[in-house]
N, C-alpha and C positions, 0 to 999 in steps of 0.2 A: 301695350301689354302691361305694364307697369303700373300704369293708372286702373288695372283693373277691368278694364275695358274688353274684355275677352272678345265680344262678339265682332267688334270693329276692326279687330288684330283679324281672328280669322277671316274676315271678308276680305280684309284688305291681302291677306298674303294666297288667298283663293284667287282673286282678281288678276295677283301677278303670275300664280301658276298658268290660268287661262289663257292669259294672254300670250306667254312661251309658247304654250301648246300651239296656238290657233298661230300664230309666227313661223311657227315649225311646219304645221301641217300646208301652210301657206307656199313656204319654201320649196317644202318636197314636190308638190305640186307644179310647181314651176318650174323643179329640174324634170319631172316627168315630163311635161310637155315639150319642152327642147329636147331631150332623149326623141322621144315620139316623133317630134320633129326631122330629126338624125337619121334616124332606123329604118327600117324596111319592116321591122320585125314589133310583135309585140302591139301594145293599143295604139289604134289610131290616132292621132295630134286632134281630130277633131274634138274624142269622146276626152280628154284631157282636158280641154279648153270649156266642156262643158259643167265639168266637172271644178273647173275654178271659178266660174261662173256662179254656179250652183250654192259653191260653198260661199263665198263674200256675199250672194245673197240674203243665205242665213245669215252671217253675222248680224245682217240689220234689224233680224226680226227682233231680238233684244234691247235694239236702241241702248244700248249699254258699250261705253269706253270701259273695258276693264284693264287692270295697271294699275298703278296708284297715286291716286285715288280712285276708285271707278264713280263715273259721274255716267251721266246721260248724255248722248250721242247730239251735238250741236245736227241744226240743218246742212250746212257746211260737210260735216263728216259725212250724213249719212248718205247726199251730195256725190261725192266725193268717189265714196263707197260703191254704190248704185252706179254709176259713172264708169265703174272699172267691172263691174259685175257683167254690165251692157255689154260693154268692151269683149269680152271673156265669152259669151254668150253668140255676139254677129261672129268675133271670129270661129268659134266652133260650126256656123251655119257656113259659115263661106268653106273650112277646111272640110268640112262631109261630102260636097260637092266637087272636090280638087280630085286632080287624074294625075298626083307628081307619088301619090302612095299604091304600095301592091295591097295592101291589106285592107279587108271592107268596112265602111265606117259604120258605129252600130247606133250611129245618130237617129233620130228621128226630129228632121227639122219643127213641123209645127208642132211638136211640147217644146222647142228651144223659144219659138216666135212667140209661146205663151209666156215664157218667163223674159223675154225681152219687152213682150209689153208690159208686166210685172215693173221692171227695170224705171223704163221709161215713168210709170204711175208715180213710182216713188221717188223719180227726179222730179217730177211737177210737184209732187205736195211737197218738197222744201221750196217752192217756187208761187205756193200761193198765196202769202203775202206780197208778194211783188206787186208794185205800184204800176196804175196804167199810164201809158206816156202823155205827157202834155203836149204832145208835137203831134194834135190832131188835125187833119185837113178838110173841113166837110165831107163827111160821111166814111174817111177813111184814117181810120186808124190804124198803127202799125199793130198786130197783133202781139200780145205776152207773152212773153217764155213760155208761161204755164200751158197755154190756150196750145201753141204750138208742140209740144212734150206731148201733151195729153190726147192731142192730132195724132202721132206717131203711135202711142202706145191701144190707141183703138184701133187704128189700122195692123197693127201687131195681129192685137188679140181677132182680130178680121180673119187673116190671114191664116192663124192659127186652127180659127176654128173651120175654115176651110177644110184645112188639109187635115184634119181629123174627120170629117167626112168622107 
């Protein structure tokens, strides 16, 4: 700020409010879900879990760490991210189908199986750089991260568009 620099003060002190926020909003979510969890009453734990899902998948559409500095989202993060998005997503598939709640869940599994395959894509592509194995046997290769990830997330999206039929 000092040097004049206006534009790079605000970015940077935008970056750190975003991030509170998305922290925050993060949190709350989390204690909803364990509430929902607890309750008998109030949203179902599935439509919670789909909804934190939902949101860490936004986050990556930015590719952006905001904080400070905000830089660009290594593969590792966005990894990471997606990984826990995933996570957030099967369990809301798995909790729409449980019989341990009174309350009806207002899930709709294949748009979850869409964005699980969604999930899965964007784990392969921090995975397609990966190198193929030297520890080939005549004609059989052990299959890539990528190749395998990207197996799952078609069969998602399979399934998905299934059940929208």
């Amino acid at each position: 700020f000092h040097e004049g620099n206006y534009v790079h003060w605000a970015n940077s002190w935008a970056g750190l409010f975003i991030m509170a926020l998305r922290t925050m909003r993060e949190r709350a979510l989390l204690v909803a879900r364990y509430l929902a969890k607890k309750s008998q009453k109030g949203m179902h734990p599935s439509e919670v879990s789909e909804d934190i899902g939902t949101v860490l998948y936004g986050d990556l559409m930015a590719s952006t760490v905001y904080g400070y500095p905000m830089q660009v989202m290594t593969l590792y993060e966005k990894r990471k991210i997606a990984e826990r998005s995933l996570a957030a997503l099967q369990e809301a598939i798995q909790l729409s189908t449980s019989s341990d709640y009174t309350q009806k869940s207002q899930t709709i599994c294949w748009e979850i199986q869409f964005m699980t395959g969604k999930c899965y894509e964007k784990i392969a592509s921090t995975l397609r750089e990966e190198m193929y194995s030297s520890n080939c046997k005549e004609d059989a290769c052990p299959a890539r991260s990528y190749e395998t990830i990207m197996t799952s997330a078609i069969r998602n999206y399979s399934e998905a568009f299934v059940g929208a039929q």
